[in-house]
N, C-alpha and C positions, 0 to 999 in steps of 0.2 A: 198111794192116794188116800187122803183123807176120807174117811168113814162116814157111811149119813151118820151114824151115832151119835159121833163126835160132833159133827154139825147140830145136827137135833140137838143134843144137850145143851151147848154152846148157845144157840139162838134164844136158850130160857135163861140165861147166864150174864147176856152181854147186856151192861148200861145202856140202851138206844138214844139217841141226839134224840129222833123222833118217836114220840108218844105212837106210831102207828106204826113197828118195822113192818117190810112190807119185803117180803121172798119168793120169786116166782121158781127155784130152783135151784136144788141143792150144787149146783154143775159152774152156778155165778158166786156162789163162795169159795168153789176151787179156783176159777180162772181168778177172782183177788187173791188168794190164798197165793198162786204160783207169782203172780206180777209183784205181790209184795215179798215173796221170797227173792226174786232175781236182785232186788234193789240193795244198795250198799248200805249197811246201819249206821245209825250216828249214836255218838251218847246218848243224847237229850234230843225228846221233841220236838220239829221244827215251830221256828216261830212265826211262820211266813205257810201257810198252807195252799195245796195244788188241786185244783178239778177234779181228784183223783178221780172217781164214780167214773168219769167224762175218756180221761184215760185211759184207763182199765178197760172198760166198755171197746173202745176202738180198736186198742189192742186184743181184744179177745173174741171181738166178731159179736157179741151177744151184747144186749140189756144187762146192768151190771145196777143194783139199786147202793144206794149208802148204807143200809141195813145188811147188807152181802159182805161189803168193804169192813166195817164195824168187826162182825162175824169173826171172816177170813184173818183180823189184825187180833182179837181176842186168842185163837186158834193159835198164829203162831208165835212159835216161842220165844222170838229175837225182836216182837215188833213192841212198842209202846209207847204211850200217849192215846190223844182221842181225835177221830174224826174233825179235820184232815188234819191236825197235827201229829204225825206220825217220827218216830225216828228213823229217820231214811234222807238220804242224802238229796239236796237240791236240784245236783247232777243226777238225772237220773239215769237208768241202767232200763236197754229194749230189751226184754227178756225173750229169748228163743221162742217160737210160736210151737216149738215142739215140745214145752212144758207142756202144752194141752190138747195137745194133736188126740189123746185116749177118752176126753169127754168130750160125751156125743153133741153138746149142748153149743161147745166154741163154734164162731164162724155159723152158727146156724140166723145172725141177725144180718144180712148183707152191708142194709144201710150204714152199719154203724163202722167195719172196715172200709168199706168206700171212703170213711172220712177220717181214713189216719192217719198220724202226723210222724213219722219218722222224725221229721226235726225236733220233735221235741228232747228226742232224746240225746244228752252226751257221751254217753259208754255205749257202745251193744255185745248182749252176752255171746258169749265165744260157745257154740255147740259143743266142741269137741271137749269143753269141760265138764259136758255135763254126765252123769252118772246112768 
């Protein structure tokens, strides 16, 4: 699990889109932190950007701000580009909900899984791969 440290350091670190980052909890940098790991990398940036915030959020049950997403993409090692142009593939990849099944914070927003979209996704991550 990523470390508040890491996160604290990082939130003084990352360029913000907005003048205002805005972090209700260290728990919605992990849940982007894991949904942006599940995804497959690309070279380069996409040119075409996705709701991700909107995403992420549904998939993870919680409030997910763009300042969280920013963070989580700064944090890991494999991501680059800027809000929402990420290097991540179009196809996206439903990451196991058991990446965050250990922070208390997932699933604690109802509303916002009531309105997830399975369809959005073309891959879904296979558990048994995971570690």
């Amino acid at each position: 699990m990523i470390s508040d440290d890491l996160i604290n350091t990082s939130k003084q670190k990352v360029k913000y889109k907005s003048p205002d980052p805005h972090h209700e909890h260290n728990d919605c940098i992990r849940i982007a932190y894991e949904w942006l790991d599940a995804q497959k990398k690309t070279k380069n940036p996409a040119k075409r950007g996705n709701p991700l915030k909107h995403i992420i959020e549904k998939w993870g049950g919680r409030y997910v701000s763009t300042s969280d997403v920013e963070v989580a993409a700064f944090i890991h090692p494999d991501i680059t580009g800027t809000y929402p142009y990420y290097n991540i593939s179009s196809r996206l990849t439903e990451p196991s909900t058991s990446r965050i099944d250990n922070l208390a914070e997932a699933f604690t927003h109802n509303n916002y899984r009531e309105h997830y979209e399975s369809s959005l996704y073309k891959i879904h991550e296979d558990i048994t791969q995971e570690a």
